[in-house]
N, C-alpha and C positions, 0 to 999 in steps of 0.2 A: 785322729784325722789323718795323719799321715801314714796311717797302713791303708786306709781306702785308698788314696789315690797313688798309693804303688799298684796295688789293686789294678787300679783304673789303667796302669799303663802297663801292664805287665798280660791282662791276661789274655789281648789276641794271640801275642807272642805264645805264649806257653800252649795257647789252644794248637795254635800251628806244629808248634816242636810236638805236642802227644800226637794228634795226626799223623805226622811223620814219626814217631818212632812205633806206633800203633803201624802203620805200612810196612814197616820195613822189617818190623818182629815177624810178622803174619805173612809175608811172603818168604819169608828163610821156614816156616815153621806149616806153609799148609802150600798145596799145589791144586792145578784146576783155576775153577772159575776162582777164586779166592783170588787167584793171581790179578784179574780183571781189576777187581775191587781194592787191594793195595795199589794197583799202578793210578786209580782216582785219589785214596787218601796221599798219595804222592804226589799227586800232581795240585790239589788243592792249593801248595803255600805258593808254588809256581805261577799258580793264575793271580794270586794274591798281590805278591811282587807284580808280577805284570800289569796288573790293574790299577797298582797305586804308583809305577814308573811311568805309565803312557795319559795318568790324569790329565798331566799339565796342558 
């Protein structure tokens, strides 16, 4: 029971950090429109943050 609920708290987090290293590999490694596309998987945890700082 207690790996699910590391599970549980662990896996936006880890969603956010692949996103982000998923971005930031693929813009060092491809040019063009690609570029468009990493500057969104980068900006995803940003809106994240943002969205869960201006809840209250």
């Amino acid at each position: 029971m207690k790996r699910n609920k590391t599970l549980a708290v662990w896996q936006y987090p880890f969603l956010l950090a692949l996103l982000t290293l998923i971005g930031l590999v693929w813009a060092l490694v491809e040019e063009g429109w690609v570029d468009y596309l990493c500057s969104f998987l980068l900006l995803i945890p940003i809106l994240v943050i943002l969205k869960n700082y201006y809840k209250k």
